[in-house]
N, C-alpha and C positions, 0 to 999 in steps of 0.2 A: 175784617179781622180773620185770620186763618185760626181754626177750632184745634183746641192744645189739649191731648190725651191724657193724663196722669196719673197712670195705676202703679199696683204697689202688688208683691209678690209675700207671702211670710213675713206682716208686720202692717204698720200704719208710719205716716209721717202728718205731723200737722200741720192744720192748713197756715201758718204763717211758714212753712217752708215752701208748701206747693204754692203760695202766692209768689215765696223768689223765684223759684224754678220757672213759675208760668212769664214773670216777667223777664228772664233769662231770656226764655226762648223764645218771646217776644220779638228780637232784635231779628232772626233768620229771614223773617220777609223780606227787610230792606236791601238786602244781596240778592235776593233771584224773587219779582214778583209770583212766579209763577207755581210757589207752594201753594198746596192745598189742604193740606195738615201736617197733623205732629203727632209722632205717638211714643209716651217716654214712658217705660218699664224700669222698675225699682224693683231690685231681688234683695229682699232681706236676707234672706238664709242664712248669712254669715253676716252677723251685726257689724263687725269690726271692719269689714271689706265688702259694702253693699256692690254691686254690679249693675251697671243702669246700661238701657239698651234705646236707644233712639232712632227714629223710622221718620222720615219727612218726603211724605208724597209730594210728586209736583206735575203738573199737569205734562202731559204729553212728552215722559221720563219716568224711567223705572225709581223704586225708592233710594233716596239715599239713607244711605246705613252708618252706624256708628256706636260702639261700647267703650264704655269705663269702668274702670272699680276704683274706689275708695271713699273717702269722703265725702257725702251727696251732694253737698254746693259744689264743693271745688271739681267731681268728676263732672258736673253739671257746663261749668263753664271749660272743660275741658273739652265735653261734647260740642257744644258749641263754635269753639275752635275748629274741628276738626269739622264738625258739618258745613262752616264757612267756606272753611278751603277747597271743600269737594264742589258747594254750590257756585262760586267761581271758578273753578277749571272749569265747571260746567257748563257757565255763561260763555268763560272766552271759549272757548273749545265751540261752541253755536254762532259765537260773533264770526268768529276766526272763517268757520264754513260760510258766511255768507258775503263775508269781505274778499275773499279769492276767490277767483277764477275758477279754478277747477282743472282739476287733471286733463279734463277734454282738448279743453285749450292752450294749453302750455306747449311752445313752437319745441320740438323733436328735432334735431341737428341730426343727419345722416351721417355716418360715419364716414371719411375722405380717403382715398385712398392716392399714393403717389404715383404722377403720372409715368407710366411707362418708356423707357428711350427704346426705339426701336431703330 
């Protein structure tokens, strides 16, 4: 089980929220084995328009990133969205390099030129 961060900035939420949110973000493993955590920042400051900020390390990849504002479940599962999509380009974009060839290899056509009548 990947270890799920959930701090809070200017305020508290309680823990029947942070149990949805932890079960929300639950689901990101099953797209890219290769997380290694989660770190979700809730900015109260503005009650009305909280800001939540999400970090999901993964091994041998820099973090991916992603912010919301509004409503903490629904930016919640907004983040989620959005970190899915980045964690598969992710994957195909890794599949993709090891399914081709590679630049190396790829046959170079010299340019033909017409034969001269002399």
């Amino acid at each position: 089980m990947v270890p799920i961060n959930i701090s809070t900035r200017h305020g508290h939420i309680s823990d029947e929220t942070q149990a949805k949110i932890q079960e929300k973000l639950e689901k990101l493993p099953r797209y890219y084995d290769r997380i290694t955590g989660m770190e979700l920042t809730i900015d109260l400051e503005h009650r009305d328009t909280p800001r939540l900020d999400l970090r999901v390390s993964a091994k041998d990849k820099h973090d991916f990133l992603a912010a919301e504002s509004g409503e903490v479940l629904a930016a919640v599962d907004l983040l989620v969205k959005k970190l899915e999509t980045q964690v598969r380009n992710h994957k195909e974009k890794v599949q993709d390099r090891h399914r081709t060839t590679g630049h190396r290899f790829e046959e170079t056509a010299l340019p033909t030129t017409p034969a001269e009548d002399a």
